[in-house]
Structures are given as C-alpha cells and as structure tokens.
C-alpha angles and dihedrals in degrees: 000000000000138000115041113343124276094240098061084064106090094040084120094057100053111109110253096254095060088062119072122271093217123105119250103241087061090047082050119026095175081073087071082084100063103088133116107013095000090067089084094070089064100024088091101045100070133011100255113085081227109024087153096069093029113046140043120223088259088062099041093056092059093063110028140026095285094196080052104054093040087054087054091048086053103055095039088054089051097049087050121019100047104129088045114114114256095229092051089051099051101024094164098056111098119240096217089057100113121250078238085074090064082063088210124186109255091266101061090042081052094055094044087054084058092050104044142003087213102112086192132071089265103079094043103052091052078073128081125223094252089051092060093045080059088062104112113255101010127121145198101271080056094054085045094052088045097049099036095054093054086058081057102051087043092057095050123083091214114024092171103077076078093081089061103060087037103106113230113243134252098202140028110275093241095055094041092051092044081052095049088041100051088042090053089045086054097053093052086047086053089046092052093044095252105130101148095037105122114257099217131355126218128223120203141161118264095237090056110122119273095252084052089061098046084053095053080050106046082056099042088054094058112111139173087268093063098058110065113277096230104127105068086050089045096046101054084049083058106055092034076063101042088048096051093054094061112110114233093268099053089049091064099041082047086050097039110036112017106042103017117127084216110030122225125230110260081227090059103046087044086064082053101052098031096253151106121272086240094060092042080054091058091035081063097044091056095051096052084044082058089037089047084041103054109104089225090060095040095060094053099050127317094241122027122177136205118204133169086336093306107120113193139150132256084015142294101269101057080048091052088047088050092054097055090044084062095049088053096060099044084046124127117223085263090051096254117153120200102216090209084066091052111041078054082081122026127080093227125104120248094255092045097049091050084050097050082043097051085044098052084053091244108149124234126203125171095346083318133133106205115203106186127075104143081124145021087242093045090061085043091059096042093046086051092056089045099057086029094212134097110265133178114245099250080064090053097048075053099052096039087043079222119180079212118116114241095239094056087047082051099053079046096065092026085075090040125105095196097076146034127211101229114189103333096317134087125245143156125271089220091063099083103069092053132137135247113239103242091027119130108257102257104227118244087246084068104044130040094224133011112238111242084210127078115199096224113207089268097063095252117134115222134191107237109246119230112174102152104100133042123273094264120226097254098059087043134108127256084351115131145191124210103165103311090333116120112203126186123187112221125175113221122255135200082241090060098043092050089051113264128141118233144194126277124193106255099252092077093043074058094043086053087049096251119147125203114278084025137117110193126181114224119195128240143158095265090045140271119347112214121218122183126185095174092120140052088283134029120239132194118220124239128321094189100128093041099065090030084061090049096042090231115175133213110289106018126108135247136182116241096200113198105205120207087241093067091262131148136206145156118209128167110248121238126279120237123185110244086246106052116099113300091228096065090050092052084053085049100055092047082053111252105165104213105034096160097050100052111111105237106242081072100053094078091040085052102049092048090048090055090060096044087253098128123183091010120122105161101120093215093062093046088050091055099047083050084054100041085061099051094244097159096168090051089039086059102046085044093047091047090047098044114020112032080166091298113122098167088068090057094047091053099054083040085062102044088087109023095158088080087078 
C-alpha cells in the first residue's frame, strides 16, 4: 500500500458519538495561534468563522468532510509547528496506545522503527515533526501519514478500536516496503522500455569474500523482467473499466474537453447536453476526480496533461521549464546549444527534440538552440556562433526569421562589443584569436589567453566543446554568493506547491556539493533535503513544507540558500519598491537581506561578490559578467544605474584603477 493509510479513510462515517466532544482548540493547543490574520488558515475549512474555539470534532463532522479537514490540519501543522514537541501538541492522546492504532503503510511504520524501539505512543511523542523527516529515507508523504493519523487518533474517543481492523503482517515493514518498491521501480522501467535495465546496483569493496560478491551480483542482475509483468496488462483493464463506467455525459465531456486535441467551450457542449456551462464544469471536474483517482494512474504520477499533443507529468509546463533548465546548463556564454549535447541525453528523438524545441519558442538556428533573446542582438550573436561564419545581416533576419526590420538588427549590433562589421559582413570578435584545427595547443606561458574557437579547414568557426565538467555556480544563472553562501532564486509553481520535486542547472546540484552520479542529504530545519544528480539533469525533492511554512504562493520567488555546512534553507528575498535606486534592486534579486540598509561603499563589493567576481568594482566588467550569464532583470536595473545611455560615465569609473587590468 502507498499514499495515507487505508484506515484514516471512514473517519466521516463514524456516529458522532464515536468522535471526541471536546473542542478542537483544547485537542490541539498549538490552534490558539491562529487568530487575526492566521484565521485564515482554518476560516475555509469549516462554516463558522471560528469553528476551533467553538466547536468539538462530533459537531464538525456533521457539517463538513471531516478526513479533509484533518488532512488540512496536518499539513498546516507540519509547514508551521516542526520544531514543536510531539506530546504538547497532542496532550489527550495516551502514551501506552500502541503505534499499531495509527494503522500506517508499511513505510511510515518503517521509519518510526528507525526513530524509536517504543512500540507505544510514548516514544514517539517525545519527537517533533523535523526530527522524523530526518529519518533516513522518509519522505513527506511519510510525515503527512504520521501526523495525520494521530489527528485521527486524537479525534476518536476510542482509537483503539483501530488495532483491531489493522491486518497483522506477514512480513516485517521494511521487507514488505523494499518489495512494493522494487516491484514499482519495475513497472516505471517497464513504462520507459527498459526492460533489461538493472533494478539496483551494489557497491562493495573489492576485498569482500567471495560469497559476498556473488550476493552484491545476484542483486545487480535483477531487472524488471525477472518480477512478474502484470501491471501494464492490469492497467489497461483498469482504465477500459474505468472508461466504460462513465455515463454518456461524462463520455463527451471526456471526448470533447479533456482530451481533445481542440477543446470544446463548456457553452457549447452544454447545448449539447441540455445544460448550463457551470454544471458541465462540474460534470469535468468530476471526471478528472474518477481519471486522479484510478490506481493505474495513481501509480504513474497523481496528475498527468496533455497539451497540444505533448503529453508530460506532472504538466507541460514543469516539463517546458525542465527543458529549458537543461539548455541552460549545456549554454555558451552567448547562449548557443549544440543539439548534438542535448539529444546525448535526452530520450527524445532528434525530430522530436527540435518539435518540443520549436514548441517551447526556443529558437533554432544551424543544429543550435539559442537561449537568449532578451534582446534582438542577443539572438544575432547567437545565430553568428551557431553558423560560425560572417553574414550580412539580411542573411541574419533570414536565419532568425525576425519580424524585425534589417536596419533595427543592424543599430543593434552596431552598440554591441561582441561583434565588428568587416567589409559589409558580421563576425565575432572572438574570432580572431582562434585556432587553427590541427594546430599544436599554445601553452598558457605563451598567450595571454586560449581561444575558446577552433577555425576548422573549411573555413567554419567552431566553440570548442567541453563538456566534460559540470557548469560551474558562478557562470550560472540566478545563482549567488554571499561568503560561502550559495543562494538560487527560484519562482514558485504549482508543481512545487502541490509537492513535486523539480530540476535544477547543474551549477546549483555543484554549489550543494552533489557530483554527477551522486544523491546527497542536506540538513534543514524541517528535515533532510534530498538532491540527486543520478540522471542527465539534477533535481532537488520536494520543497513542499518549506513554502507551505512561509505561506508562498504560485508565481512568487524564494531564495533556496545551500550553506557550506551542508545546510538547507529556503527563505523569501527582500522587496524593494520599483523607485527606489537601481542599485539596491539589483542587491535585493541576488538576495542581499537587508538592501536598503547596505552603506553604499558595499553595494558594489556585493554585487561583484554575487558573480565570483571578488575585489572588482569597474562597473563595465561586472556588466558584462551579468551579461555573460543571461540575468536580464539585474542587466536592466545595472544598466539603468550605470549606462543610461552614458558611457562616458562608465569609462571613467573604468579608469579610475586602471591598474586592475
């Protein structure tokens, strides 16, 4: 079994005098906090403005989704009351109830076992909430069962009764978890054709005996085809019968809304139905209720999308995002993607990569992803490392396929320093320190910098491609330094509120101290923060709890910061009016706490310092490591602070030390 355990289920239909008489606020003290603004928290949960103070559990189920409600109590407790003690915050329940009464899955009794030998309540409430999720291998879903379960025994005037339905196992919790687990494993592996890929692999030492090393590979040889293939047959069963179950109006709404390729209006489909567009809108939400709910579903992922004939988990857009993620990562400094590094490691065809590409509105230009288009120069310069020859910029409108006239792309490069016009034609600048291919690598005693171009025999110029390290921090985007503090800015998704884990660039798997091939555990308040970097990109597990305790929304930004103690936290980032000096919004989005308060002889310091650039203050070589990274918010405010289309003001601050250079 996964997800919340079975037995919490049923809670609504228990009589009301089978559910406690006491109200709420004295079954949970830690609710006396939620007043004024916290309200708010609870309000929606229950008609009376202040059901906490006013009503008892016997009375709330009579009104409201009680299993609900007790779900919502549980993941608000865990956002905000981790470091609470276990015993304050459920003062009624009785330390000598058996664990057996919380009728957990056989992960969460696993972890418990881990966490304490008590077999009662006792040794568990002496606990708080941050110190389970530190509990190797348990998760969040884990925390929620635990927590959620002792609501339940709290609310119950006999919890346990509970004992009694739980079904003895036949095995111990921590076998019969690896065996769902392997065989779930098997099933994705299935999904994804990779039938013979191993399950697990075993890492011994080398002096180990030699029935020890038959052990470890016996293991490492196990594979999806070795554990019975019943789930693919099963689960088209399932959702043949699931289909067939659907009334005739589901099964239009189902044809002509949800997986449509063209939706329909809900106004049209209700003339068609005979109703109005609200009640096909419930009529929807019903049938992707039934679709969220199928086991078969379930398993893969608890939310799927279609759009546009992309297919994805957990949606489109989180895969769009991840996509773009990756192209950061693989980016040269003129945000130029060589296709041939990305479709190594992606399981996407070529055509279908250069599809999803062109859907996502990246542009591609010669077998090249370009990832910045801040600006109409930006996508020249990219297009010219990409063909890796001088054009003319009628040749570059074509090769952008640009709406823009040729005489504004021109103006464009015109201001920019990273190219010349050369007799009627475009080029790089950096092109002219390239190599030769076939020439002898010049050692760095005889230049004073190594050419990242080779001039290949026909006359192309081509980036060198190094792909054999990691993008480092420092070159990558909305990624910070404040003393040996790493911080990246991330804005909040649905995806991230409803508990998903997500892709990060490389640089901040690097800046946690996470190598390739690699899952660390970084510590936090809330409990460990997985990072895995086992794949073609490193992702980051959910940060659920986090935003939940800071009550972020979709679509606003924090600030994960990576400590060089192998610390974690999330934390939101300063707000600075849009009038107040540029310079001190600029201090804000890197994530300086206090950027108002800075004195001013530090905000160039800090900025610098942000960008790996220590010690530097000419305004023209910060600009450009901005730029180099693609930071098109910072680029603006430091454009706005230092340019304002007066050079003359940046040349003379450039030669105010002159002996940097």
């Amino acid at each position: 079994m996964s997800g919340s355990s079975a037995l919490t289920l049923g809670v609504n239909s228990l009589p009301a005098n089978e559910l406690s008489q006491t109200l709420w606020v004295d079954l949970f003290p830690w609710l006396d906090d939620y007043v004024s603004d916290r309200a708010a928290l609870l309000e929606p949960l229950a008609p009376s403005p202040d059901w906490w103070f006013s009503e008892a559990p016997s009375f709330t189920v009579l009104e409201v989704d009680l299993e609900k409600v007790l779900s919502e109590l549980a993941s608000l407790y865990i956002a905000h009351h981790a470091a609470a003690v276990l015993r304050e915050s459920f003062p009624l329940l009785s330390e000598n109830l058996p664990l057996a009464a919380l009728g957990l899955d056989t992960r969460a009794v696993t972890a418990l076992s881990r966490l304490t030998t008590d077999k009662a309540f006792g040794g568990l409430l002496t606990h708080t909430t941050a110190e389970i999720f530190g509990v190797r291998g348990t998760s969040e879903q884990t925390v929620h069962d635990i927590v959620l379960n002792l609501l339940v025994c709290a609310v119950m005037t006999t919890p346990l009764a509970r004992v009694e339905t739980a079904e003895e196992a036949v095995a111990p919790p921590a076998i019969t978890a690896l065996l769902d687990d392997l065989a779930q494993l098997a099933m994705w592996r299935r999904v994804r054709g990779q039938d013979s890929r191993p399950l697990v692999t075993v890492e011994i030492d080398d002096e180990s005996p030699d029935s020890i090393q038959e052990v470890a590979a016996r293991i490492s040889a196990l594979t999806p085809n070795d554990l019975p293939d019943t789930d693919r047959t099963d689960a088209m069963d399932e959702i043949d019968n699931l289909f067939s179950q659907l009334d005739e109006r589901e099964s239009l709404v189902l044809r002509e809304r949800i997986v449509a390729r063209m939706p329909q209006r809900r106004g049209a489909i209700g003339a068609k139905l005979g109703v109005g567009s609200g009640r096909v809108g419930q009529i929807e939400a019903d049938v992707k209720a039934k679709l969220n709910a199928a086991w078969v579903l379930d398993r893969l992922d608890d939310y799927f999308e279609v759009t546009d004939g992309w297919a994805a988990a957990p949606g489109v857009a989180a895969a769009k995002k991840r996509t773009q993620t990756l192209l950061e990562d693989f980016e040269s400094p003129n945000g130029v993607v060589a296709l041939d590094d990305v479709a190594e490691v992606v399981t996407m065809s070529r055509g279908e990569l250069e599809k999803w590409l062109a859907w996502c509105g990246v542009v591609v230009v010669a077998d090249s992803a370009l990832t910045r288009a801040r600006r109409i120069s930006d996508l020249a310069v990219g297009a010219l490392e990409a063909v890796g020859s001088p054009k003319p910029v009628g040749e570059l409108v074509e090769l952008l396929k640009s709406d823009r006239s040729e005489r504004s792309i021109e103006r464009a490069l015109e201001a920019d320093d990273r190219v010349a016009l050369d007799g009627g034609v475009w080029r790089l600048h950096a092109w002219g320190s390239a190599d030769s291919v076939g020439e002898e690598s010049v050692s760095s005693d005889e230049t004073e910098a190594i050419s990242e171009f080779n001039v290949g025999g026909d006359g192309i110029v081509r980036r060198k491609r190094t792909r054999n390290t990691a993008k480092t921090p420092e070159l990558t985007r909305r990624v910070y330094r404040s003393g040996s503090t790493w911080r990246y800015r991330l804005t909040v998704t649905s995806d991230h509120l409803r508990g998903s884990g997500f892709a990060v660039p490389a640089g901040v798997a690097v800046a946690a101290g996470c190598e390739r091939g690699e899952t660390i555990e970084l510590e936090s308040h809330l409990g460990v923060q997985a990072v895995r970097w086992t794949g073609a990109q490193p992702t980051f597990g959910t940060i659920r709890r986090f935003l939940r305790e800071l009550s972020a929304v979709e679509g606003e930004d924090v600030l994960l910061e990576l400590w060089q103690d192998g610390t974690f936290r999330v934390v939101r980032p300063a707000i600075v009016h849009s009038d107040i000096d540029p310079l001190r919004q600029a201090l804000a989005e890197v994530g300086n706490r206090e950027p108002l308060r800075t004195a001013e002889r530090h905000v160039v310091r800090i900025l610098a310092e942000a960008v790996c650039l220590d010690g530097e203050d000419r305004p023209r070589k910060i600009l450009r490591a901005y730029e180099d990274r693609g930071e098109d918010v910072i680029l603006d405010f430091l454009e706005a602070a230092w340019r304002r289309g007066e050079a003359s003001e940046i040349d003379e601050a450039d030669g105010k030390d002159a002996s940097h250079d």
